[in-house]
ROVEX-517312 format. One record per residue (C-alpha): x, y, z; chain; residue in one letter. Coordinates in steps of 0.5 Angstrom, whole numbers. Layout:
REM residues N
{u = X v = Y w = Z unit = A code = A}
...
END
This chain:
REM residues 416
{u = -9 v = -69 w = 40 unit = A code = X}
{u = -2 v = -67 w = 36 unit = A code = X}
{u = 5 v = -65 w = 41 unit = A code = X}
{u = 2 v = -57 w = 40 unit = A code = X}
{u = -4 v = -58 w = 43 unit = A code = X}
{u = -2 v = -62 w = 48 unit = A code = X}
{u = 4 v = -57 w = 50 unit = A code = X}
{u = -2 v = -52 w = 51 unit = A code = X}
{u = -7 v = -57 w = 54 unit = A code = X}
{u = 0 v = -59 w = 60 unit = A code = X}
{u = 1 v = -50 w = 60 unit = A code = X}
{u = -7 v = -49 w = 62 unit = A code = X}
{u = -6 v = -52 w = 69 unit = A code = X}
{u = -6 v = -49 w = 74 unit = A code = X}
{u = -6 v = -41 w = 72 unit = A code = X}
{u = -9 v = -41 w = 65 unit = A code = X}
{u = -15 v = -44 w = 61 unit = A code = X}
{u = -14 v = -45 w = 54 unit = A code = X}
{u = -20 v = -43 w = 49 unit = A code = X}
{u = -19 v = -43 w = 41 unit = A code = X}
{u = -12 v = -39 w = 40 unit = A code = X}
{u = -12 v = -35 w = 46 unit = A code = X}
{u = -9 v = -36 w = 53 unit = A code = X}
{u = -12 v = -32 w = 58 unit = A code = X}
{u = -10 v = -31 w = 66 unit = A code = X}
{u = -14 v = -36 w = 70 unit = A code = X}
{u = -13 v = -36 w = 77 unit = A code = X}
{u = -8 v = -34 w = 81 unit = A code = X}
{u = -2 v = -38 w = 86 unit = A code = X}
{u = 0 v = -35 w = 92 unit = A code = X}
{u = 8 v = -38 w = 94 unit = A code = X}
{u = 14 v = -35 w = 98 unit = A code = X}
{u = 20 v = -37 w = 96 unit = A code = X}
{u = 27 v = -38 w = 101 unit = A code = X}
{u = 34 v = -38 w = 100 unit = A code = X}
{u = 37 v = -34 w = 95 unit = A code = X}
{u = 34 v = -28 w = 92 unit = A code = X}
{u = 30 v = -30 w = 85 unit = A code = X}
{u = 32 v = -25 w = 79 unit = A code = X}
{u = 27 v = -21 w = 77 unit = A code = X}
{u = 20 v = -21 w = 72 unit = A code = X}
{u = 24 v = -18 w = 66 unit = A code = X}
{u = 31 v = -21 w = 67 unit = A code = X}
{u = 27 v = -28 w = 67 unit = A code = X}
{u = 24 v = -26 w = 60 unit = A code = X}
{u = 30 v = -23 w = 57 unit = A code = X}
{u = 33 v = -29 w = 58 unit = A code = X}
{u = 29 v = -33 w = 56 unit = A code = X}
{u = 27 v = -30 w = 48 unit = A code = X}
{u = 33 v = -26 w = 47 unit = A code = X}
{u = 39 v = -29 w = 48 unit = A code = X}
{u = 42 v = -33 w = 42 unit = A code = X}
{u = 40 v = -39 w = 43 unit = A code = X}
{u = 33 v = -37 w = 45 unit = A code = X}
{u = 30 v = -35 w = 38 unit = A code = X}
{u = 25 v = -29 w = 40 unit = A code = X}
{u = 20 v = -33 w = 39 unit = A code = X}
{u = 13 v = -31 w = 39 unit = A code = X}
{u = 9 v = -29 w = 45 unit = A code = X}
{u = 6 v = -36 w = 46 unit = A code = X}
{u = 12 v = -40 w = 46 unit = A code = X}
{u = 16 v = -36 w = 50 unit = A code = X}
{u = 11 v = -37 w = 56 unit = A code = X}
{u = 11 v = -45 w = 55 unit = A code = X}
{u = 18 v = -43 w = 55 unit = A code = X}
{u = 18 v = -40 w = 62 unit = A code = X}
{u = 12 v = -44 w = 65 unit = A code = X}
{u = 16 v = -50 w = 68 unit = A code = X}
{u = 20 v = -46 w = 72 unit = A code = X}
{u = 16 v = -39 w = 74 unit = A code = X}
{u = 12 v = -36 w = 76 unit = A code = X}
{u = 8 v = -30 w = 77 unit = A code = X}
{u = 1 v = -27 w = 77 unit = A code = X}
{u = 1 v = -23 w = 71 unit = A code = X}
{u = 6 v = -27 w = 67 unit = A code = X}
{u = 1 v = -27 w = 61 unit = A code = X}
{u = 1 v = -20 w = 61 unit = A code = X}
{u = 8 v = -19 w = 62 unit = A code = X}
{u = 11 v = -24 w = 57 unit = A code = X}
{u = 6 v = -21 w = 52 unit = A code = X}
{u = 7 v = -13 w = 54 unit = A code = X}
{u = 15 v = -16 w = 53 unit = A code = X}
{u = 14 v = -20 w = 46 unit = A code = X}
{u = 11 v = -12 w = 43 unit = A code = X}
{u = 16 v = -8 w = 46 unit = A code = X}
{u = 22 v = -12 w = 43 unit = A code = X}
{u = 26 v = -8 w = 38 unit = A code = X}
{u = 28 v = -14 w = 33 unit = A code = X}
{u = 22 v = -17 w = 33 unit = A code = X}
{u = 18 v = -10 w = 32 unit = A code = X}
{u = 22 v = -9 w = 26 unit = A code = X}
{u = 21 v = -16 w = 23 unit = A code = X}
{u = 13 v = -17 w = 25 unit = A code = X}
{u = 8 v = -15 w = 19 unit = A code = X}
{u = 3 v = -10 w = 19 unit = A code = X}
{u = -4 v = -10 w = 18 unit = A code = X}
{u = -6 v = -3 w = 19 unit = A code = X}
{u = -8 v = 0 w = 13 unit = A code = X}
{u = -12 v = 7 w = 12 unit = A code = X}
{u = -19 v = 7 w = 9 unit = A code = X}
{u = -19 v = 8 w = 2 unit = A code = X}
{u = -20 v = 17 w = 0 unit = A code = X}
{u = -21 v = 16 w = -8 unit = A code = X}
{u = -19 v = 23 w = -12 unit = A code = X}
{u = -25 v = 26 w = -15 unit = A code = X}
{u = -22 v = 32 w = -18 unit = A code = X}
{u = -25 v = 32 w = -26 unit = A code = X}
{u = -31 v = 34 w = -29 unit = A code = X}
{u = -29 v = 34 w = -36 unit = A code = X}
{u = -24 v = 31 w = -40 unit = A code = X}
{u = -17 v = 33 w = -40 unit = A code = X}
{u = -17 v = 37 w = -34 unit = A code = X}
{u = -14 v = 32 w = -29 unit = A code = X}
{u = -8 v = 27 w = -33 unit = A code = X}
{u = -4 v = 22 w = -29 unit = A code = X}
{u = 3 v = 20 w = -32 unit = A code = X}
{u = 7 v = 15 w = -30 unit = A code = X}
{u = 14 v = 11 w = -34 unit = A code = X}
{u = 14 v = 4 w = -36 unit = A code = X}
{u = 20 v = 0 w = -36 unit = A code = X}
{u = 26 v = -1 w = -38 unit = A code = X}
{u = 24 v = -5 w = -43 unit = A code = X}
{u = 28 v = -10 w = -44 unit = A code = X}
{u = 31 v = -11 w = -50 unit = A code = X}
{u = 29 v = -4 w = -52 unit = A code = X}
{u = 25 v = -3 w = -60 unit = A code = X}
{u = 28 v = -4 w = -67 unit = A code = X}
{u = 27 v = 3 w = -66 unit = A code = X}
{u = 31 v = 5 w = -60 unit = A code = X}
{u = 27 v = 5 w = -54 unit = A code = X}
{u = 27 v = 2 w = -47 unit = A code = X}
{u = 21 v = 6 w = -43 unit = A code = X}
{u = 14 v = 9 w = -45 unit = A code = X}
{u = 11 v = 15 w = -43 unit = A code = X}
{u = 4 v = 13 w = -40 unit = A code = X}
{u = -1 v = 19 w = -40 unit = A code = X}
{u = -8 v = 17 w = -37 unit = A code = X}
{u = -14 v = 22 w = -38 unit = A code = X}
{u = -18 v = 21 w = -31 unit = A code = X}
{u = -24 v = 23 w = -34 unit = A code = X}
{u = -25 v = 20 w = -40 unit = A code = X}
{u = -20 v = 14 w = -39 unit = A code = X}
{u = -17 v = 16 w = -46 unit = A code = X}
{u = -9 v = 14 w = -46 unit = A code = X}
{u = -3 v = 16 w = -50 unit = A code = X}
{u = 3 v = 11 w = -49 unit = A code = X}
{u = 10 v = 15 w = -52 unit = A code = X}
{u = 16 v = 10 w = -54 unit = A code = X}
{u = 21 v = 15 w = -51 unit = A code = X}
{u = 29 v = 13 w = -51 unit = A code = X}
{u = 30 v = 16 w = -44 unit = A code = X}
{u = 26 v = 19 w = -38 unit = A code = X}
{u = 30 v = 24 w = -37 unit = A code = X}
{u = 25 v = 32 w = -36 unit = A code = X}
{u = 26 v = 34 w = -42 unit = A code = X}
{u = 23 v = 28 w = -45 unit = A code = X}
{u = 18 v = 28 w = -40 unit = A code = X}
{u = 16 v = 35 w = -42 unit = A code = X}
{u = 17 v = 35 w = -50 unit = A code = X}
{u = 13 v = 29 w = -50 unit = A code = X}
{u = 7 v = 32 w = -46 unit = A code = X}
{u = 7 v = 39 w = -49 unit = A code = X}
{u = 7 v = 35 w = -56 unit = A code = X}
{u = 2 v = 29 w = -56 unit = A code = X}
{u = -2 v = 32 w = -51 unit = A code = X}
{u = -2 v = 40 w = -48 unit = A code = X}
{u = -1 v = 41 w = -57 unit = A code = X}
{u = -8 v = 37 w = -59 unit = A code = X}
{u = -12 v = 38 w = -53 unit = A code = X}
{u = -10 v = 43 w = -49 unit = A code = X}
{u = -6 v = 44 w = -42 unit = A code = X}
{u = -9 v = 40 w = -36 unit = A code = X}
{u = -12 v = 43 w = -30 unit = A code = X}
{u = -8 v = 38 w = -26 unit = A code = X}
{u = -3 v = 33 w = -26 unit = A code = X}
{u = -1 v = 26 w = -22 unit = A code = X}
{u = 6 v = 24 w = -22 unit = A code = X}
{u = 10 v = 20 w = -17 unit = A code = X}
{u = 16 v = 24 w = -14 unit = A code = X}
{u = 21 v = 21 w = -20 unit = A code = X}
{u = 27 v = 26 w = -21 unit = A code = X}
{u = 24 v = 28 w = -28 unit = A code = X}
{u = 17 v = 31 w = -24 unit = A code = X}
{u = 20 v = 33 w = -19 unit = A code = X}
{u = 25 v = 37 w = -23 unit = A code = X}
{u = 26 v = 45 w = -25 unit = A code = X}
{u = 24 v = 44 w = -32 unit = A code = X}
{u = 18 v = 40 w = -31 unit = A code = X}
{u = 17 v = 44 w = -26 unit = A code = X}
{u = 17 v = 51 w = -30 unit = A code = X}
{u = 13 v = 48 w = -35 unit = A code = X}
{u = 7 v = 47 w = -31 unit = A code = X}
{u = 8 v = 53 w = -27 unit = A code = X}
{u = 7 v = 56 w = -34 unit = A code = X}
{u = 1 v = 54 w = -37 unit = A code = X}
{u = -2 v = 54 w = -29 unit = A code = X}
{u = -2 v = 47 w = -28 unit = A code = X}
{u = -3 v = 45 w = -21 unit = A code = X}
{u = 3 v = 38 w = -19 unit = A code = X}
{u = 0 v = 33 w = -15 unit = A code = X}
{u = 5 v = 28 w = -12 unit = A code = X}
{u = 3 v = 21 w = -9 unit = A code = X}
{u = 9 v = 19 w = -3 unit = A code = X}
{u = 14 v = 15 w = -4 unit = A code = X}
{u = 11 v = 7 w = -5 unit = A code = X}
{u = 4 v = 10 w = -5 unit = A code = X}
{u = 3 v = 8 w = -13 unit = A code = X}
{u = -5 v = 7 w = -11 unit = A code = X}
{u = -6 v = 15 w = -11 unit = A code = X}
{u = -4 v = 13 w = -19 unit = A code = X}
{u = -9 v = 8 w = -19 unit = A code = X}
{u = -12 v = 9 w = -25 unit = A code = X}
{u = -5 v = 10 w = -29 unit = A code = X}
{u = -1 v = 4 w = -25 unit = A code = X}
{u = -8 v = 0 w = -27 unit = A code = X}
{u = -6 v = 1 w = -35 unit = A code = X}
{u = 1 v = 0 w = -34 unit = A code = X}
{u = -1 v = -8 w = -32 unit = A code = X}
{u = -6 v = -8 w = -38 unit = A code = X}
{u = -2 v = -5 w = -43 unit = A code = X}
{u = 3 v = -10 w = -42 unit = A code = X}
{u = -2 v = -16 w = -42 unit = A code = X}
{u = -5 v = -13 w = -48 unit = A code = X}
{u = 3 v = -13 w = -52 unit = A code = X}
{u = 5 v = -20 w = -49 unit = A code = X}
{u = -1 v = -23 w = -54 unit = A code = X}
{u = 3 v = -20 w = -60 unit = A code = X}
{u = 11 v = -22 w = -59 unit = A code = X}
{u = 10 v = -27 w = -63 unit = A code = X}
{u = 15 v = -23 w = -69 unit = A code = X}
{u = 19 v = -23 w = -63 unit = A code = X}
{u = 20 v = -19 w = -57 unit = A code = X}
{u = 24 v = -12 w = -60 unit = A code = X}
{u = 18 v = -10 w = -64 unit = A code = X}
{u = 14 v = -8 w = -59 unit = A code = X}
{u = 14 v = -1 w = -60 unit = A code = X}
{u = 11 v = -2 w = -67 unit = A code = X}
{u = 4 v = -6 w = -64 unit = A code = X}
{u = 5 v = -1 w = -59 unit = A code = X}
{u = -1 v = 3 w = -62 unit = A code = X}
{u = -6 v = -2 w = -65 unit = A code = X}
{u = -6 v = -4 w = -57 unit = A code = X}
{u = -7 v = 3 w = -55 unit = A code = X}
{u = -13 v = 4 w = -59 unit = A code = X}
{u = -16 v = -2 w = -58 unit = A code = X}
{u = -16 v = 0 w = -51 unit = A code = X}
{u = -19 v = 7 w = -52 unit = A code = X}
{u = -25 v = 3 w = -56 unit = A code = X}
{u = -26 v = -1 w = -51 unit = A code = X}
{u = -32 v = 0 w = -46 unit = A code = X}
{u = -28 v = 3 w = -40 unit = A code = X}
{u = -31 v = -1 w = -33 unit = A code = X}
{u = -32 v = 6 w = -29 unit = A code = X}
{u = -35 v = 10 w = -34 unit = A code = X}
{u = -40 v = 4 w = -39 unit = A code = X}
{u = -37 v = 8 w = -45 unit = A code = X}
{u = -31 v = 8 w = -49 unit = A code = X}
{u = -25 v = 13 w = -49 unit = A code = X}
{u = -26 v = 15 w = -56 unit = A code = X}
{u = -33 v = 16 w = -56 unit = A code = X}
{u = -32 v = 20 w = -49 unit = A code = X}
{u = -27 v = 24 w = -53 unit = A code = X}
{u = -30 v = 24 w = -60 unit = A code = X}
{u = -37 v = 25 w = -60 unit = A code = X}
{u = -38 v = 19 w = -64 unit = A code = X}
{u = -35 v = 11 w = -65 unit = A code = X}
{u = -30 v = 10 w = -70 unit = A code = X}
{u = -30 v = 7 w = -76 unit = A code = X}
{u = -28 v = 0 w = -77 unit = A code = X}
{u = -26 v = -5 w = -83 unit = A code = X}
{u = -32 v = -9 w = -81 unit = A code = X}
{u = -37 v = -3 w = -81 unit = A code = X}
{u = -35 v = -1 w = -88 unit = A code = X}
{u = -40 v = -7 w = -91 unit = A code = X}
{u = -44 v = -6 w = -86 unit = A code = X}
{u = -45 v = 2 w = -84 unit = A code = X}
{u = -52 v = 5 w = -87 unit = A code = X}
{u = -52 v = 11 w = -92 unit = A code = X}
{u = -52 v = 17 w = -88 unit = A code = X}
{u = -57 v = 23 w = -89 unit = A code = X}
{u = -51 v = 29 w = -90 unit = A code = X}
{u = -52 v = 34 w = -85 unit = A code = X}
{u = -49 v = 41 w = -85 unit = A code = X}
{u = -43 v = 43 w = -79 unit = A code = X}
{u = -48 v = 47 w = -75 unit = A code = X}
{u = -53 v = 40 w = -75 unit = A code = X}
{u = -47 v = 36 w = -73 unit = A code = X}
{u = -45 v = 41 w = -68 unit = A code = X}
{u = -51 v = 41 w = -65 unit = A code = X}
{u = -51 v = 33 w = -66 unit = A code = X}
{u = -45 v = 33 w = -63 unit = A code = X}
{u = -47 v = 37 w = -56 unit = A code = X}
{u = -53 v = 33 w = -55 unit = A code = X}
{u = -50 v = 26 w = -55 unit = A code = X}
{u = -43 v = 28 w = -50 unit = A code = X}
{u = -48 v = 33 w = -46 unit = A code = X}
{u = -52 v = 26 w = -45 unit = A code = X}
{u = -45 v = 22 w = -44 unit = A code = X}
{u = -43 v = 26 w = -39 unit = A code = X}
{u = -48 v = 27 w = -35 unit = A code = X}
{u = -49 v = 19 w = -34 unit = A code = X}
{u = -40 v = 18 w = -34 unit = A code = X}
{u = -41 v = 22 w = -27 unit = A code = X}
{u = -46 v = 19 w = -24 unit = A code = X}
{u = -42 v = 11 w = -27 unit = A code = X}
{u = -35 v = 15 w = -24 unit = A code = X}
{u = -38 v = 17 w = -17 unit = A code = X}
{u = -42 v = 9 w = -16 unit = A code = X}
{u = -35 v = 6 w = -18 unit = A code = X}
{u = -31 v = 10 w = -13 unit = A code = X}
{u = -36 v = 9 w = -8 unit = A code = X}
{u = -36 v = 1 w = -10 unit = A code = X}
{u = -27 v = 1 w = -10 unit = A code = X}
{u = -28 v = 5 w = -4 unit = A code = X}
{u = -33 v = 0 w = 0 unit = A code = X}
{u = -29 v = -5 w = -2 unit = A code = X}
{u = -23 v = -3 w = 0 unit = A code = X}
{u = -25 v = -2 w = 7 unit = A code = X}
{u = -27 v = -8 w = 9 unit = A code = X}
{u = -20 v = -10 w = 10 unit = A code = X}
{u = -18 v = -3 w = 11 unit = A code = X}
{u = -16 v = -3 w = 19 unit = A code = X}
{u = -14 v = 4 w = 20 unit = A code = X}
{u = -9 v = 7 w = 26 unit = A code = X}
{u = -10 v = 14 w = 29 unit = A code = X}
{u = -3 v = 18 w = 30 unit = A code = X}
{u = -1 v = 24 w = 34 unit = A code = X}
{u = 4 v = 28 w = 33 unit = A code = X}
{u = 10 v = 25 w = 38 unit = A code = X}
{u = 8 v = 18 w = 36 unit = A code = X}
{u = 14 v = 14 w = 36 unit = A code = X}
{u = 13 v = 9 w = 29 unit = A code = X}
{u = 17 v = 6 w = 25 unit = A code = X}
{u = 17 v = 5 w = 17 unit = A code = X}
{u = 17 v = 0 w = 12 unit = A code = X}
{u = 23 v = -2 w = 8 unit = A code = X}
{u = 22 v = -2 w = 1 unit = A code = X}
{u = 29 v = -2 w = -2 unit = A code = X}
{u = 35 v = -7 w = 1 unit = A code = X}
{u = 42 v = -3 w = 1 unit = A code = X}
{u = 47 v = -6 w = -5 unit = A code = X}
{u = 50 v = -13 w = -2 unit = A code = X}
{u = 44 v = -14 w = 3 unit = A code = X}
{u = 39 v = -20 w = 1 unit = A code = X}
{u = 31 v = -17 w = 2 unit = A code = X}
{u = 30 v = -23 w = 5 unit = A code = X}
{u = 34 v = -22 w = 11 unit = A code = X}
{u = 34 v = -15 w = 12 unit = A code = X}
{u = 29 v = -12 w = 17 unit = A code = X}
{u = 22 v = -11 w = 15 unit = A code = X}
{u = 21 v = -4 w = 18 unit = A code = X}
{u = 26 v = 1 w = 21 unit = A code = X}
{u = 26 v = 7 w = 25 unit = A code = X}
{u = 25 v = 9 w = 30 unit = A code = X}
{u = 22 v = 16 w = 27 unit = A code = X}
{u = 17 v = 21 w = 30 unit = A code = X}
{u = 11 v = 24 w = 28 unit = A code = X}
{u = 12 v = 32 w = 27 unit = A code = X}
{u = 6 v = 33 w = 22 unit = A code = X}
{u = -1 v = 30 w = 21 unit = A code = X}
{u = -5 v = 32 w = 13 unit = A code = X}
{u = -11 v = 31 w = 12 unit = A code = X}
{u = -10 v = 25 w = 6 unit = A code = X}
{u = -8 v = 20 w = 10 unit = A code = X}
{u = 0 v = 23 w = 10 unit = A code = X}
{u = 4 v = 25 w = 16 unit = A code = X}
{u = 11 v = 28 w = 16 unit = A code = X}
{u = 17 v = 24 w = 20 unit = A code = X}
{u = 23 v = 26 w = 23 unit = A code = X}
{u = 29 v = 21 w = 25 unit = A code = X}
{u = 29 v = 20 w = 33 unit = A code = X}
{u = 37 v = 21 w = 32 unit = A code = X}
{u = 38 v = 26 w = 27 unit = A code = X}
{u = 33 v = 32 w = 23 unit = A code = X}
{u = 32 v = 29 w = 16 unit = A code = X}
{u = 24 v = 29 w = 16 unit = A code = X}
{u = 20 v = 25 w = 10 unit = A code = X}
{u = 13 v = 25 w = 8 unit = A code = X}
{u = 10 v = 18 w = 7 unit = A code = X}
{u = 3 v = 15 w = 7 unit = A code = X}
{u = 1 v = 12 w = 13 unit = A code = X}
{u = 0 v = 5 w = 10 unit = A code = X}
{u = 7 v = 5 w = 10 unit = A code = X}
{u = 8 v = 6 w = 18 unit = A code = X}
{u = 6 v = 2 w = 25 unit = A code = X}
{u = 6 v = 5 w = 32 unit = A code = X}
{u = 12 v = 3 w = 36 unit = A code = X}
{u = 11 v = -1 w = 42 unit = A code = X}
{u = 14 v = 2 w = 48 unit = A code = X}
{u = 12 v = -2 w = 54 unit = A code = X}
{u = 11 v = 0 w = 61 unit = A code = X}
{u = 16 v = 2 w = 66 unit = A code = X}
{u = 18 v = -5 w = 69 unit = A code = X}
{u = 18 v = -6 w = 77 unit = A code = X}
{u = 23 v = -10 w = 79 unit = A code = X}
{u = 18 v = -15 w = 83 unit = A code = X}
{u = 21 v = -23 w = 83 unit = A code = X}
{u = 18 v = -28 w = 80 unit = A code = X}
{u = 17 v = -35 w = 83 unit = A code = X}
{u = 20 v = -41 w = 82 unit = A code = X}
{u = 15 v = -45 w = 79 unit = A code = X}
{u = 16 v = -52 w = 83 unit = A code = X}
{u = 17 v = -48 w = 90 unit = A code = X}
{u = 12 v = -45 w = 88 unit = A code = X}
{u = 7 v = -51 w = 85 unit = A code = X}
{u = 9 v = -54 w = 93 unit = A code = X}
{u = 7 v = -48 w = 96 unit = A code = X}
{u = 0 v = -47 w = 93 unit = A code = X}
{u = -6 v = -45 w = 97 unit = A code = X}
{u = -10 v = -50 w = 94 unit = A code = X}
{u = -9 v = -52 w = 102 unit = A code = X}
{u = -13 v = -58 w = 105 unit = A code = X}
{u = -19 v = -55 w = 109 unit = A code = X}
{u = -19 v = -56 w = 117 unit = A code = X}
{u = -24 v = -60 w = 120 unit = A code = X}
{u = -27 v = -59 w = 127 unit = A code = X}
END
């Protein structure tokens, strides 16, 4: 049996049972106590988890700590109740809480729901200048366009779009971006409210809600690594072949291809040109109803293929998912996500706070206030953990251990 084991075998008696990795209470001592007043049940584990040389070490630990020494009845509980509510080690302890996955199903057609995310910097930036692309994502059809751009300052942000998109396919419906200053600014801002489209932001460190474009972002880059063989500041000029390889290639959600979705038709490949059949000529008018008949079968079946992916994703999803209930007024602290210029990520907090719920939304979203302060933010609830508040302590004494193990009412029973 190793040292560990052991310590938990030794702790087991006389007041706990040891059962897997769980401690439970097991039975009750009884003891009186003289001479001076014994400190009380708090004190007695503040000293012995907070102070410098105790560590805070883990709930566990800190009841072996105590064991030789004290004892009370709720000791368990009380050492466990104490560990939750510690504040240092509230901020540090992971969080396993995460919602339920509520994917987007806003599109019924292609180009009416458009994600847009930026990747980069590039380093080193292209022959031709450029150290970000412009990624645009139809939610439908899957098709993407990657624009090489300089900058992701709005008024790239906005050309771009107006020039590769809205000029050949028309203004979306909608448009998810995350809530970097050039979506967010007044000129990208004017421009959808001119041509009535609607702006859906993701929360901050929420990329998911933009799955799908962030999902193209990793493909994209696997896709330009296969090619830097000529060296790595010629990766605008593959930048294309890469994008239309992807757009011709049978898409996992909707079991076709993007170019045949947005198209009517597959492309014409170099290797299709010895292969490819004589076709009987056709007028427009019969291609047009050609055309009709084949997108008006492709769309009916890409529905169907997008809504049993989504529920696959989202059963998926869920079995990790464990998911807390937040009311308004709920203390909660929030995940750290950028460390302040000087400090190392790996020594600062995991969490901080404590903030206060002030509004509940419907898309696993809560607005927080500061609990000194009135700045209030907008955050998904994967980012949050409920603060533990213990309750009141009672100042009740706790018993020295060895008095009290010499005192115990295992009594020897009288015979007449």
């Amino acid at each position: 049996m190793g040292e560990g084991n052991r310590a938990l075998r030794d702790f087991s008696w006389p007041f706990v049972s040891h059962t897997g990795a769980h401690l439970e209470e097991k039975t009750s001592i009884r003891a009186t106590t003289s001479g001076s007043p014994p400190q009380s049940k708090k004190t007695t584990i503040e000293r012995v988890s907070r102070l410098p040389l105790s560590g805070h070490l883990a709930y566990q630990r800190t009841c072996l700590r105590i064991r030789d020494k004290y004892y009370w009845p709720t000791i368990l509980s009380d050492v466990k109740e104490y560990c939750l509510a510690c504040e240092p080690c509230a901020l540090q302890r992971r969080s396993d809480l995460r919602a339920f996955l509520n994917p987007l199903d806003l599109t019924s057609g292609p180009f009416e729901v458009l994600g847009l995310d930026f990747l980069g910097p590039i380093q080193p930036q292209s022959i031709q200048g450029n150290n970000h692309i412009l990624v645009i994502t139809d939610y439908f059809t899957k098709w993407v366009e990657v624009i090489p751009l300089s900058d992701q300052t709005a008024l790239s942000t906005s050309k771009a779009l107006v020039d590769r998109v809205i000029l050949y396919h028309g203004p979306p419906r909608a448009i998810v971006t995350d809530r970097g200053s050039n979506f967010t600014s007044e000129l990208f801002s004017s421009l959808c409210r001119a041509l009535q489209i609607k702006q859906m932001r993701t929360t901050a460190y929420h990329p998911q809600t933009n799955g799908l474009t962030e999902r193209f972002n990793k493909t994209v880059v696997e896709m330009l690594r296969k090619y830097m063989e000529q060296g790595f500041s010629k990766w605008e000029e593959v930048l294309g072949p890469v994008a239309f390889a992807y757009r011709n290639s049978v898409h996992s959600s909707t079991l076709e291809t993007p170019y045949f979705l947005n198209h009517g038709r597959d492309p014409v490949m170099p290797i299709d040109q010895f292969l490819r059949k004589p076709s009987n000529i056709i007028t427009p008018s019969d291609y047009k109803s050609q055309l009709m008949q084949r997108l008006h079968e492709a769309f009916a079946l890409v529905k169907a293929n997008l809504t049993q992916a989504r529920e696959q994703q989202r059963a998926q999803y869920d079995k990790r998912a464990r998911e807390q209930e937040f009311n308004i007024g709920d203390k909660v602290l929030i995940d750290v996500r950028t460390p302040m210029a000087g400090t190392s990520k790996k020594l600062i907090p995991r969490f901080m706070g404590p903030y206060r719920v002030t509004k509940i939304n419907d898309n696993h979203t809560v607005e927080i206030q500061e609990c000194v302060g009135k700045q209030t933010q907008l955050v998904h609830v994967n980012r949050i953990k409920p603060l533990y508040e213990s309750m009141i302590w009672k100042d009740e004494p706790c018993v020295d251990f060895q008095e009290s193990h010499n005192h115990t009412d295992h009594q020897p029973s009288q015979t007449n």
